[in-house]
N, C-alpha and C positions, 0 to 999 in steps of 0.2 A: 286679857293681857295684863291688866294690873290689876285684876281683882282680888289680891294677896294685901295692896298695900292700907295702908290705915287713912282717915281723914288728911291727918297731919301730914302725912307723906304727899296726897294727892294735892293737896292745897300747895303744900311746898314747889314740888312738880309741876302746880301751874303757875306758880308767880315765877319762875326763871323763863315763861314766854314774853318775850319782846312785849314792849307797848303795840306796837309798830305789825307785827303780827296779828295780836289779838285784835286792831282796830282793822285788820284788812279782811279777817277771816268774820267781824260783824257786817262789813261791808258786802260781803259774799252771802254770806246770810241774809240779810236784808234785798241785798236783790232778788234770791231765788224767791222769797217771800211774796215777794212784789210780781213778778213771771208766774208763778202759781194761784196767784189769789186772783178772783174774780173780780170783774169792773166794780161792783156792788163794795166788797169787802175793802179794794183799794180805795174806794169814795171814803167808809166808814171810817177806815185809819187819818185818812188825810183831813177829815172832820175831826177827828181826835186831837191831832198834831197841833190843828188850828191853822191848818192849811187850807184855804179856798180855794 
């Protein structure tokens, strides 16, 4: 779909998304993350985070 456009363009392209967007579409991300990952791996993240 936009494999024509250049760096500059794509970059440009993605800073006219919303703040607001882009924090809901990590949010969405991050849960699928979390539903997909195994007890183990969600231990090791939350270790990571400095979450007990």
């Amino acid at each position: 779909m936009f494999k024509e456009e250049t760096e500059e363009e794509r970059l440009l392209r993605l800073m006219k998304i919303s703040p607001k967007k882009k924090l809901e579409w990590l949010r969405q991300m991050n849960e699928l993350i979390v539903r997909a990952s195994s007890k183990r791996d969600r231990l090791i993240r939350w270790k990571l985070r400095g979450i007990h």
